[in-house]
C-alpha positions in Angstrom: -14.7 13.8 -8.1 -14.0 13.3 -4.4 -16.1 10.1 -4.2 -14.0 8.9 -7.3 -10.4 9.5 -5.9 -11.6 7.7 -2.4 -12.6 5.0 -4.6 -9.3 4.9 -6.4 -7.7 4.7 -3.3 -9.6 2.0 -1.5 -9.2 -0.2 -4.7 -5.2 1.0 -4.6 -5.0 0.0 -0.8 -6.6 -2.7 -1.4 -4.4 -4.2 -4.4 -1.4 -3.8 -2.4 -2.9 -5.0 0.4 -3.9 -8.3 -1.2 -0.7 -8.2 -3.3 1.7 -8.0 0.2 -0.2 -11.0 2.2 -0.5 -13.3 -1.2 2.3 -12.9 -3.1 5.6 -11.4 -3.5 5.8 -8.6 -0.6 9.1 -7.1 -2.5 8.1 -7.0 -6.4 8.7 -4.6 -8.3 4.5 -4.3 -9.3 4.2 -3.8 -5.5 6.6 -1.5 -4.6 5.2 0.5 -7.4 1.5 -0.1 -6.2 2.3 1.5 -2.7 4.4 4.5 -4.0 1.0 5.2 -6.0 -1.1 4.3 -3.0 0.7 6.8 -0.5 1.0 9.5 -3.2 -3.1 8.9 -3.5 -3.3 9.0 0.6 -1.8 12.3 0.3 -3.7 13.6 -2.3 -7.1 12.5 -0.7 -5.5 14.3 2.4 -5.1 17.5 0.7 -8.6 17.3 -0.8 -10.6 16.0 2.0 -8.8 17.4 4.9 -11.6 16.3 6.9 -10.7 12.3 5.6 -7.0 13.2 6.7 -6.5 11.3 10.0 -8.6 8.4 9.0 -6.3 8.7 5.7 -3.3 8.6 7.6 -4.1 5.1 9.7 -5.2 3.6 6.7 -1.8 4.0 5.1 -0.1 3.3 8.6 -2.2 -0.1 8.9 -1.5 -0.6 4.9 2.5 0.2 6.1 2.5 -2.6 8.6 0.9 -5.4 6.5 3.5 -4.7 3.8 6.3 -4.9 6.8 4.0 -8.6 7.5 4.1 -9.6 3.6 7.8 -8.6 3.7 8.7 -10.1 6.8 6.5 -13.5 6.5 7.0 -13.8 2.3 9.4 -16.1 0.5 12.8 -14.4 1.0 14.8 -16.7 -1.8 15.8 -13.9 -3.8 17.5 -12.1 -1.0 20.2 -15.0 -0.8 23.7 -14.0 -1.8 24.8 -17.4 -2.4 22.0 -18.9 -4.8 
């Protein structure tokens, strides 16, 4: 069971990963993605205490290249005036 939810949340991280740097860094599939993501980094924290601080940089590096997909994305549906 505890390989399985690591697994889960490699493949999670790694969807939203992918999803940030290649596509729409604000969508509404990614936004959901990472909510399920973190909530999966905190449940693999509370089960595998021992996999907690490697957990936790994980999400913080997973953090930062949404910030990059967000940042470096197209931006065109933020304009007020389109």
């Amino acid at each position: 069971m505890n390989a399985l939810l690591i697994a889960v949340l490699a493949a999670a991280f790694g969807y939203v990963g992918v999803a940030a740097v290649l596509g729409d860094a604000a969508s509404a599939n990614l936004v959901v993605g990472y909510v399920v993501a973190s909530g999966l980094a905190a449940a693999v924290s509370y089960v595998r205490p021992g996999w907690a601080a490697r957990v936790k940089w994980a999400w913080i590096i997973l953090s930062l290249v949404v910030i990059y997909g967000i940042i470096s994305g197209p931006l065109n549906y933020l304009r007020l005036n389109a």
